[in-house]
C-alpha positions in Angstrom: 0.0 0.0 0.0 1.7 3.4 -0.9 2.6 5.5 1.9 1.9 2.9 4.3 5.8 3.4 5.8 5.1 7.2 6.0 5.0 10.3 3.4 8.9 12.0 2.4 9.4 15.2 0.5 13.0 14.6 -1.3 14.7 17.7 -2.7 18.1 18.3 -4.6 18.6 20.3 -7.9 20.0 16.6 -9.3 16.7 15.3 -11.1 19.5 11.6 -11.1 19.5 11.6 -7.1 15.9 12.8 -6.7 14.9 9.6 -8.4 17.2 7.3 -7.0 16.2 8.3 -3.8 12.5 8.0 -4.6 12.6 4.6 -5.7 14.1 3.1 -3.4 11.7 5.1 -0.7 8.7 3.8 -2.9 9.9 0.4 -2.6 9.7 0.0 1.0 6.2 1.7 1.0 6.2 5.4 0.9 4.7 8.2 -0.7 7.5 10.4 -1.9 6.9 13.9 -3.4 10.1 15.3 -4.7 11.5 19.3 -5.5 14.1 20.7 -7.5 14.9 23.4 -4.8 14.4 24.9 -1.6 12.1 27.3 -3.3 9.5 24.6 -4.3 10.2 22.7 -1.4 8.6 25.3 1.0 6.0 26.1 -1.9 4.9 22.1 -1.7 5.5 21.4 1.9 2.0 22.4 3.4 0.4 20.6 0.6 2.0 17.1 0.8 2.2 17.3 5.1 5.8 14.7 4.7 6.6 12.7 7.8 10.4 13.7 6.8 12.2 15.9 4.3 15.7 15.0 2.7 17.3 17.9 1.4 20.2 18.5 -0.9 23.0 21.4 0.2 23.8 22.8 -2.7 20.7 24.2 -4.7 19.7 27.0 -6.7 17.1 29.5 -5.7 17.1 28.8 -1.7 20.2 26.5 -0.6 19.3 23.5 1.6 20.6 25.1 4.8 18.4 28.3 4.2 15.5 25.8 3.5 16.5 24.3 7.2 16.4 27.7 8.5 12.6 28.9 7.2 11.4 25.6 8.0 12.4 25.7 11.7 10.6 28.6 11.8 7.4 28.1 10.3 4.5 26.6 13.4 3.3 24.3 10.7 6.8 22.4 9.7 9.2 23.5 12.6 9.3 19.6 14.0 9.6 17.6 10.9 12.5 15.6 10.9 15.1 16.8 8.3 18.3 14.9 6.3 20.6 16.4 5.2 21.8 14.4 2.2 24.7 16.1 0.7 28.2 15.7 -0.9 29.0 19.6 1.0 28.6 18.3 4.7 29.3 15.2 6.4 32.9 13.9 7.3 32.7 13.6 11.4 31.4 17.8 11.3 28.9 18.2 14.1 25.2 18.4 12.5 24.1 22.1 10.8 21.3 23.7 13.1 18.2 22.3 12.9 19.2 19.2 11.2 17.7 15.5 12.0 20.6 13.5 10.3 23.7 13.8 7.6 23.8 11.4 4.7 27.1 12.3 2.9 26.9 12.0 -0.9 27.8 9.3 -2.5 25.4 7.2 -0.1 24.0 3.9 -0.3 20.4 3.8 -1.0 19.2 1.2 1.8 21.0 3.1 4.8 19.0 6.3 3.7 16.0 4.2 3.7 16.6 2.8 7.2 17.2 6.4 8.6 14.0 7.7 7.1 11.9 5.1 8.2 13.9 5.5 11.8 12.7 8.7 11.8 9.4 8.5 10.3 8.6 5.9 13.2 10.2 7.8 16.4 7.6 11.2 15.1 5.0 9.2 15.1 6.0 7.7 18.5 6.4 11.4 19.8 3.0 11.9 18.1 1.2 9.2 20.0 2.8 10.4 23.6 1.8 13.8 23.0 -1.8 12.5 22.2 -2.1 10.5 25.2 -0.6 13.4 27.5 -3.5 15.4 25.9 -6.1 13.3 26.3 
């Protein structure tokens, strides 16, 4: 069943790595949406509602980190869980602000799978606690 393991928004300027990624997130079950940029990311992200966003460094338009930064800020995206996949960070540097997870570029396909499906699963963990706290 599509987006049975949880709904991801991939974006990277590399229309190669945005559909490597999304094939291999669409075999293990999930809905992917993908965008070319951070511009369209944020123009798409209240639309699709992801579970987690994987997002490239280096883009044109609105860079990855800036993407991090307006995200973070926004009421209605600031807790979704971000990846940072990326040939421009990684190497043992501590995480950028506001970042879930680093996947350096060139990265194999599975472990980015695992993480996001990590990830997908501990939010909707925090999601359940935070309903029965509520209730």
């Amino acid at each position: 069943m599509p987006g049975a393991s949880g709904r991801v928004l991939v974006v990277d300027d590399s229309k190669v790595v945005r559909q490597l990624i999304r094939v291999n997130l669409e075999l293990d079950g999930f809905e992917v949406m993908t965008a070319s940029d951070g511009a369209e990311c944020l123009e798409v992200v209240r639309l699709f509602r992801p579970d987690v966003i994987t997002l490239d460094v280096v883009m044109p338009r609105l860079d990855g980190l800036g993407t991090v930064g307006r995200l973070r800020l926004d009421p209605v995206t600031w807790d979704i869980p971000l990846v940072v996949v990326s040939a421009s960070v990684g190497g043992g540097r501590r995480l950028p602000e506001g970042v879930d997870a680093v996947v350096a570029k060139p990265f194999e396909p599975a472990e980015l799978v695992i993480l996001v499906r990590r990830l997908c699963e501990e939010r909707r963990r925090e999601a359940v606690q935070l309903a029965k706290r509520l209730a």
